[in-house]
KOLTIMI-428263 format. One record per residue (C-alpha): residue in three letters; x, y, z. Coordinates in Angstrom, 3 decimals. Example, Ala and Ser with C-alpha at 12.3 -4.5 7.8 and 13.67 -1.06 7.14 Angstrom:
BEGIN
  residuo        px        py        pz
      ALA    12.300    -4.500     7.800
      SER    13.670    -1.060     7.140
# end
This chain:
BEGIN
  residuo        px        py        pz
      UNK   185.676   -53.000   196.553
      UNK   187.624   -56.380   196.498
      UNK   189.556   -56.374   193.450
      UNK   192.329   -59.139   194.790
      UNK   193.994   -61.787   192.465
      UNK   192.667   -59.626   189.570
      UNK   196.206   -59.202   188.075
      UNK   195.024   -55.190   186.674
      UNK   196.689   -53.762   183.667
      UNK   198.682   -50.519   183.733
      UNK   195.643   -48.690   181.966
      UNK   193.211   -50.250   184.371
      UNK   195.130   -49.071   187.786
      UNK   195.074   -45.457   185.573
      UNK   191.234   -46.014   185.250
      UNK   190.755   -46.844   188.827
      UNK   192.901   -44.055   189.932
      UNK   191.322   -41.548   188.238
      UNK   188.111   -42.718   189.642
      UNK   189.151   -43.057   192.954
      UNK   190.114   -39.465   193.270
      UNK   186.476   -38.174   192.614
      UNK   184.847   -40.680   194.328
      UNK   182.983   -40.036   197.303
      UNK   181.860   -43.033   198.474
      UNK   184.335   -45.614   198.433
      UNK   185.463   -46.521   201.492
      UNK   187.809   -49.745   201.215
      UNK   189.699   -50.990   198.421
      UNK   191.629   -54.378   198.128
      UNK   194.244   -54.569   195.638
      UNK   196.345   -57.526   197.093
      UNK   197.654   -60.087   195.475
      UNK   197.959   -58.148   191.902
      UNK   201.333   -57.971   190.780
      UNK   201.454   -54.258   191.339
      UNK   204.895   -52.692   190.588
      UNK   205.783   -49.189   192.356
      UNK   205.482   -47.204   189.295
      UNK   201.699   -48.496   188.768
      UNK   200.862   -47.490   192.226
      UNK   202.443   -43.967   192.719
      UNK   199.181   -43.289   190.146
      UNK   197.094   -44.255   192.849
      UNK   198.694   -42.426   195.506
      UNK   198.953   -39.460   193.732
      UNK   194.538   -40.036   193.738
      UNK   194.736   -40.423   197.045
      UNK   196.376   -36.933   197.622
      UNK   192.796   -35.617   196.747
      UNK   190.833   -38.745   198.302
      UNK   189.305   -37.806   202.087
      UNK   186.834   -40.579   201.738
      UNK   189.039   -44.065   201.092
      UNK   189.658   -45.330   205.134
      UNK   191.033   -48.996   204.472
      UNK   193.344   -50.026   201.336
      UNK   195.128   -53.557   201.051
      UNK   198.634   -53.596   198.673
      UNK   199.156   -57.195   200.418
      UNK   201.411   -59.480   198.066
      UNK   202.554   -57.101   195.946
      UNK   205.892   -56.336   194.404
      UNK   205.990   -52.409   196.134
      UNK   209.788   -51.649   197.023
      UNK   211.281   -48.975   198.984
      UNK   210.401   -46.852   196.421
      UNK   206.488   -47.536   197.076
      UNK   207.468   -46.518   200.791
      UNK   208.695   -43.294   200.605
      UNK   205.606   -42.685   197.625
      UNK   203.410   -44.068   200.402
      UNK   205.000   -41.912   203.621
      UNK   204.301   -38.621   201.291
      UNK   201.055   -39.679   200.957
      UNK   200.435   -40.063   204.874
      UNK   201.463   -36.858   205.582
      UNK   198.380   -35.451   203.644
      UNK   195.790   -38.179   204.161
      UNK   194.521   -37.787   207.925
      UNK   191.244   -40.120   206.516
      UNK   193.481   -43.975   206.077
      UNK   193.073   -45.634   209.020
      UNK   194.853   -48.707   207.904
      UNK   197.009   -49.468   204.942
      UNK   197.893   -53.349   204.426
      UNK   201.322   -53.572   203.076
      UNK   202.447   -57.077   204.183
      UNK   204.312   -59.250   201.843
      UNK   206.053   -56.783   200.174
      UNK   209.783   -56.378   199.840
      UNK   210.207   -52.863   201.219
      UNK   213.382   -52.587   202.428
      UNK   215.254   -50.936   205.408
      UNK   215.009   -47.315   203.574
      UNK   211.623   -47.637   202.751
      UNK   210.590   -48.647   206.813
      UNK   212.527   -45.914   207.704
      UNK   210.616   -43.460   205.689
      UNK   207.297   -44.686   206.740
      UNK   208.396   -45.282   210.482
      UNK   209.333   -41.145   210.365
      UNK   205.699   -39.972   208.841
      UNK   204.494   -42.201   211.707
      UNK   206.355   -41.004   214.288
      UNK   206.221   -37.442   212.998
      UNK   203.222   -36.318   211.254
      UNK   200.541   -39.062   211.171
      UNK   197.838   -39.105   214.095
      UNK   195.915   -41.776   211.918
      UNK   196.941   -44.545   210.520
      UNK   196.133   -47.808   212.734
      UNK   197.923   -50.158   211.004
      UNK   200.256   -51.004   207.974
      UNK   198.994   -54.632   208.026
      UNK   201.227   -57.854   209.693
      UNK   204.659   -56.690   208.560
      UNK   207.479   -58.659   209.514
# end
C-alpha cells in the first residue's frame, strides 16, 4: 500500500494502525515522505508488536528522531517477519543508531536493510 506524500492526520495514522494490527494480508506499506513525527508513529509500532504479516515498511523523509529509534529497536526485537525497514532521511541521531545498531547486532536475525542511511 503506497500511501507516500499523503501528509496523514494524527487520527488517520490511529486508523491505519489499528488496521494494520489485524490485518493479514498486507505485506508492504509506504509511508515516506509524510511528515510523520515520533509520537504518531510509536502507534504504529506498537501494531506492529502484533503484526507477523507486514515484511517491507518505508518511514523515508520523515521527521522520526532518536526517539523513533529506540521505539523502532523494541519493535525488532519482537518482529522476526520485517525484512527491511526504510528509514533514510531522517534525523536520528547518534543515540538512536546506537540503539538500533545493538537489536541488530544482538537479537535480530531478520532485518535486511534499514534503507540508504548515511
Amino acid at each position: 500500500m503506497n500511501l507516500k506524500f499523503c501528509y496523514l492526520s494524527f487520527e488517520q495514522v490511529q486508523q491505519l494502525s489499528n488496521a494494520v494490527r489485524f490485518n493479514k494480508t498486507l505485506v508492504k506499506l509506504d509511508l515516506s515522505s509524510n511528515a510523520l513525527k515520533p509520537i504518531v508513529t510509536c502507534y504504529l509500532l506498537d501494531a506492529l508488536m502484533d503484526n507477523m504479516c507486514l515484511a517491507e515498511l518505508n518511514l523515508a523523509n520523515n521527521f522520526l528522531d532518536d526517539e523513533f529509534a529506540v521505539d523502532l529497536s523494541m519493535l525488532l526485537e519482537e518482529n522476526p517477519i520485517l525484512y527491511k525497514v526504510d528509514i533514510a532521511r531522517n534525523p536520528i541521531g547518534p543515540q538512536g543508531g546506537q540503539a538500533l545498531l545493538n537489536v541488530l547486532l544482538m537479537k535480530n536475525e531478520t532485518l535486511g536493510s534499514l534503507g540508504n542511511i548515511e
